[in-house]
Backbone bond lengths (Angstrom), bond angles and torsions (degrees), N, CA, C in turn:
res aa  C-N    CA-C-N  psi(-1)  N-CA   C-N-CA  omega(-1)  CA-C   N-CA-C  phi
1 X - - - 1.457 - - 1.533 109.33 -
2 X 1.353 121.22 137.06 1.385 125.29 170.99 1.362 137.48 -73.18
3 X 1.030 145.43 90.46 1.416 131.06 -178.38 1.472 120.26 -108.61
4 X 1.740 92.46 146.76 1.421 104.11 172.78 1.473 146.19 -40.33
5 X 0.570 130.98 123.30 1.811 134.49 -168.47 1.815 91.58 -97.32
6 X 1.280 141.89 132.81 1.220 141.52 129.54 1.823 103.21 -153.96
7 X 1.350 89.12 156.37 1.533 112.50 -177.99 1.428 104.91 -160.98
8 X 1.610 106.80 135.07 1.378 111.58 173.89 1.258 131.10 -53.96
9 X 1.536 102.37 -30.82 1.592 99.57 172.92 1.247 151.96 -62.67
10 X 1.639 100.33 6.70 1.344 141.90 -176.40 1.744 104.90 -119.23
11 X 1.320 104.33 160.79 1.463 96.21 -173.32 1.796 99.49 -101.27
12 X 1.464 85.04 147.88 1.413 87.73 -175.24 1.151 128.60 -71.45
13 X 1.476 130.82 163.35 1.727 134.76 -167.61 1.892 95.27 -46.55
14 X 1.183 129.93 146.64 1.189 129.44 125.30 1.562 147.15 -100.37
15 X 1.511 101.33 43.25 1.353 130.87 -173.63 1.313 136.12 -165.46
16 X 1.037 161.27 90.59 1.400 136.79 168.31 1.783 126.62 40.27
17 X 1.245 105.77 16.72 1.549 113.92 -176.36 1.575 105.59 -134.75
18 X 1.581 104.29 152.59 1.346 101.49 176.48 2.114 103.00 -97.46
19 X 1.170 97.25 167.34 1.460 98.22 168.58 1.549 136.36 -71.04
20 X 1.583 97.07 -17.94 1.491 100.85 157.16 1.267 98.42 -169.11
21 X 1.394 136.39 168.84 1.503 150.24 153.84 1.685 105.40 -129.53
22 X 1.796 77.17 136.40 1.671 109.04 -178.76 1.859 102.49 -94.29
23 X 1.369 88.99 104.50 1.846 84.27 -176.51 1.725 97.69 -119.60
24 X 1.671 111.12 101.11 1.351 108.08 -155.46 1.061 138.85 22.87
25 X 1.595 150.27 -130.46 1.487 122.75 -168.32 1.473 112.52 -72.11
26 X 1.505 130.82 16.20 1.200 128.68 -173.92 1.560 117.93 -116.60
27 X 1.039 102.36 131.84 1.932 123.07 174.31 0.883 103.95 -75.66
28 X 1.910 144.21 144.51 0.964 138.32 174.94 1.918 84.43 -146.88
29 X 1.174 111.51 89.49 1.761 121.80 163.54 1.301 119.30 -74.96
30 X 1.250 123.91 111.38 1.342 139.29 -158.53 1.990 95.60 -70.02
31 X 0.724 143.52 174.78 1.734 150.98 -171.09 1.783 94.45 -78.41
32 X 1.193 106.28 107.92 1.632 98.76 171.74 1.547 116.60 -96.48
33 X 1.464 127.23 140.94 1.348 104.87 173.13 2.021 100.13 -118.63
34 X 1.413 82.04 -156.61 1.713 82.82 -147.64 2.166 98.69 -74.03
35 X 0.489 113.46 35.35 1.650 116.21 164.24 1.282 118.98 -50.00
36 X 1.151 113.53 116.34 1.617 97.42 168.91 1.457 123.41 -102.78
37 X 0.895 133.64 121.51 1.394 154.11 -151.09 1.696 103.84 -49.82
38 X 1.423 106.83 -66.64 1.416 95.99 -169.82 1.775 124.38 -71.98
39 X 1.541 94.27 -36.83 1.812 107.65 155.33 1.516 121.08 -52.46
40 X 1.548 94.75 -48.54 1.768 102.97 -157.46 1.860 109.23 54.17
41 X 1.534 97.49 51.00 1.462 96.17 158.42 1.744 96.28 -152.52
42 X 1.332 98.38 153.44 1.327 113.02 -174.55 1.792 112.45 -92.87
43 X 1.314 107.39 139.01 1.300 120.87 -176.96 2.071 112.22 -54.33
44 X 1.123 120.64 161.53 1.602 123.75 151.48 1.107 118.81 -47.22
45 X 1.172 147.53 -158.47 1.599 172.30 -46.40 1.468 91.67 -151.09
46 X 1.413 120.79 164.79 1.008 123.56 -167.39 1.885 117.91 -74.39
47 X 1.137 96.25 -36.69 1.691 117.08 162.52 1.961 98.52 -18.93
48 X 1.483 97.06 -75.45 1.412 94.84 -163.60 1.417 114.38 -96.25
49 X 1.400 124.93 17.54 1.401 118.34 -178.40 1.949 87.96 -107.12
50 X 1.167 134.68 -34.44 0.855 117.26 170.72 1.791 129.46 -54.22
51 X 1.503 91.81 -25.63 1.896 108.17 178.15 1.134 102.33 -87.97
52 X 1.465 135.02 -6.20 1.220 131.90 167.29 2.156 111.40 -73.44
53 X 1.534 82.74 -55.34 1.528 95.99 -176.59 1.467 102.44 -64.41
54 X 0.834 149.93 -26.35 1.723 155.38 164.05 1.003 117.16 -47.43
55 X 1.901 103.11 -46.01 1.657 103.38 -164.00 2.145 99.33 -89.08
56 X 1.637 104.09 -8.96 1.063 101.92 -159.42 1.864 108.62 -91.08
57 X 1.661 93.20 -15.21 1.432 102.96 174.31 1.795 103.92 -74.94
58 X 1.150 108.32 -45.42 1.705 124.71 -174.86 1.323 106.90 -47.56
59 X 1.031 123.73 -55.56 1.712 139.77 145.88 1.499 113.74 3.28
60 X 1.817 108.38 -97.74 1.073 136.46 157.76 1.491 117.72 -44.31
61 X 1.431 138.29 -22.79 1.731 134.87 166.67 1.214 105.97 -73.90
62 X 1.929 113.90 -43.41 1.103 109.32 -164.28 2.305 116.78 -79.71
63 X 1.705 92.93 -14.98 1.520 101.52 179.54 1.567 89.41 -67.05
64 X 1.281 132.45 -49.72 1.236 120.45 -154.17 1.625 114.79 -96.99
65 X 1.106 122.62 20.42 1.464 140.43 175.00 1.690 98.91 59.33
66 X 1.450 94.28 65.73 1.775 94.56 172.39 1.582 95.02 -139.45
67 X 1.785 128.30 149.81 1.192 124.52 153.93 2.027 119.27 -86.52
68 X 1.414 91.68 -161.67 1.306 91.23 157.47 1.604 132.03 -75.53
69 X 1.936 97.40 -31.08 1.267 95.31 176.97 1.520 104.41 -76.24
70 X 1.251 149.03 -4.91 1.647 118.12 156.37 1.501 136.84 -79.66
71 X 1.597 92.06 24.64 1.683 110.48 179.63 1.459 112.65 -79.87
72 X 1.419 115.33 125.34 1.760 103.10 -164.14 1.272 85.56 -121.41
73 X 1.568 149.04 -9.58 1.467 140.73 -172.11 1.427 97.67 -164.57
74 X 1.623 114.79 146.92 1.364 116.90 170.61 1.676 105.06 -146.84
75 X 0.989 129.81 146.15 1.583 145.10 -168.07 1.509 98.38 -115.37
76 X 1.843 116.54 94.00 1.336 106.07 153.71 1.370 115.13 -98.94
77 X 1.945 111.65 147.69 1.125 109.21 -178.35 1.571 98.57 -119.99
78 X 1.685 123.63 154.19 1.532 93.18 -167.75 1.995 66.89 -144.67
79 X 1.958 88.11 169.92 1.646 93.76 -173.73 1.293 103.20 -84.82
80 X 1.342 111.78 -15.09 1.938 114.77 -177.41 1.513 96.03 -141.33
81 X 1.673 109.96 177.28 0.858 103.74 -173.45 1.538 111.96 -126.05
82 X 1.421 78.18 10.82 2.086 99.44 173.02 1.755 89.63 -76.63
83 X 0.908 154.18 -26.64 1.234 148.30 162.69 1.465 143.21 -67.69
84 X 1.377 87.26 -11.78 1.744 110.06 160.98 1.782 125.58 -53.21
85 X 1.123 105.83 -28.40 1.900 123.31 165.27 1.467 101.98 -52.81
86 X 2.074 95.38 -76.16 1.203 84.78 -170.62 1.652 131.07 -83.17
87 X 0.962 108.14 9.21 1.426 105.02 177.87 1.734 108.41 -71.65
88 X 1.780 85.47 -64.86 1.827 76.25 166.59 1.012 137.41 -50.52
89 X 1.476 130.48 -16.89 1.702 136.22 -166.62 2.103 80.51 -80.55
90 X 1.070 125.16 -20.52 1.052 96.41 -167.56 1.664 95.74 -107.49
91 X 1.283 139.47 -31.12 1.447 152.71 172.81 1.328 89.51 -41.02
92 X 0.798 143.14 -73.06 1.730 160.19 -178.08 1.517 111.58 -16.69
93 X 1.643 99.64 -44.20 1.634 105.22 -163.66 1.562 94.69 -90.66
94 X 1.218 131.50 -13.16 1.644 126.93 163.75 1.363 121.11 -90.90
95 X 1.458 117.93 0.78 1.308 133.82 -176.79 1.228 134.16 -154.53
96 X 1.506 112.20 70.25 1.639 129.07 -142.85 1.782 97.12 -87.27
97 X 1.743 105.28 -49.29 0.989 85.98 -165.20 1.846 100.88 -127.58
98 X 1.293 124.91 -169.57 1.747 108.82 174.44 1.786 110.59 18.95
99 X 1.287 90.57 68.36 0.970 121.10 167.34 1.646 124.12 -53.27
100 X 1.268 148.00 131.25 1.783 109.05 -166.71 1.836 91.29 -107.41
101 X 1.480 111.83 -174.36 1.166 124.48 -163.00 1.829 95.87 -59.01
102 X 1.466 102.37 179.17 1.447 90.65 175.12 1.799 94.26 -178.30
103 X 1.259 113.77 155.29 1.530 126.70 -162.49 1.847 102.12 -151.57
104 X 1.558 99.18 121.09 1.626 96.52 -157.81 2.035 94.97 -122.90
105 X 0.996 118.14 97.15 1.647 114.84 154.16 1.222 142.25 -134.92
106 X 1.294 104.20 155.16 1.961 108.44 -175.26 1.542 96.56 -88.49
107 X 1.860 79.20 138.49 1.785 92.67 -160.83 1.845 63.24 -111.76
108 X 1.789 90.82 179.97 1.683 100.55 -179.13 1.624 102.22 -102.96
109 X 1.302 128.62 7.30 1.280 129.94 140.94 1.366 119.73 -176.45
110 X 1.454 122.75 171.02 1.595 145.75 -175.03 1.134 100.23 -93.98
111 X 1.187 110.66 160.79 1.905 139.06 148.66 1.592 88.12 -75.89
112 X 1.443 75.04 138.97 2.213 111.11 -178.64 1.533 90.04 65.73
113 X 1.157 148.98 -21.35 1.728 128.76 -151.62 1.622 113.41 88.74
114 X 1.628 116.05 18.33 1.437 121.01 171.09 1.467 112.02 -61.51
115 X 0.919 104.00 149.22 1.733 125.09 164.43 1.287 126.60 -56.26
116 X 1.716 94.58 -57.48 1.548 114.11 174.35 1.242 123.62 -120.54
117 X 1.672 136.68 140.03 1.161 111.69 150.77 1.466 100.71 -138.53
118 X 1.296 124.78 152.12 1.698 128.34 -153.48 1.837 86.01 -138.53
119 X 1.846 113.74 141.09 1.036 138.36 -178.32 1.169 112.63 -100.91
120 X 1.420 152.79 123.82 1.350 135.25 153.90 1.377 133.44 -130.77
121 X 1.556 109.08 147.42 1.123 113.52 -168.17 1.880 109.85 -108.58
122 X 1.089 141.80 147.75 1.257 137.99 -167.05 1.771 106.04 -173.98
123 X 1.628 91.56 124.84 1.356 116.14 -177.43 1.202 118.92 -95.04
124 X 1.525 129.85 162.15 1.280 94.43 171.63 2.427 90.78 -147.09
């Protein structure tokens, strides 16, 4: 049976989606973008909206008793692709080593006008 994943400390769905589903040992994290939960406003430059979306996945692993290391695939989508540097310079510091699979493209736009929004999947 599947169950819902939500926690406030993450920003909530803005759509018809939940923030994650627990489908037996598997995480399925819906695309988070850089929102910050208690503001509900998103940071500047890509630098910190990506540390937003990081801290907002961390959130949601940590409601459902998962870390980073049970991340086996992640979907970044970015608005350019001049931002692909820095996103990773910051992806990097949540994923030093065993790294999990990962799939990176510029879509021609975000929900709200974000920069970034990153998908994840995590097994455990």
């Amino acid at each position: 049976m599947n169950k819902v994943i939500n926690t406030p400390k993450a920003p909530a769905a803005i759509g018809p989606y939940s923030q994650a589903i627990l489908a037996g040992n598997t995480l399925y994290i819906s695309g988070q973008v850089p929102l910050n939960p208690e503001t509900k406003e998103m940071p500047e430059g890509i630098t910190a909206q990506t540390e937003q979306v990081m801290k907002n996945i961390e959130a949601i692993l940590t409601e459902a008793g998962f870390t980073f290391k049970d991340v086996v695939k992640s979907t970044c989508l970015l608005a350019d692709m001049e931002y692909f540097k820095p996103m990773n310079e910051v992806y990097a510091k949540y994923y030093s080593s065993d790294c999990p699979a990962r799939a990176a493209f510029a879509v021609k736009g975000l929900p709200l006008g974000a920069l970034v929004e990153i998908e994840t999947i995590a097994v455990k």
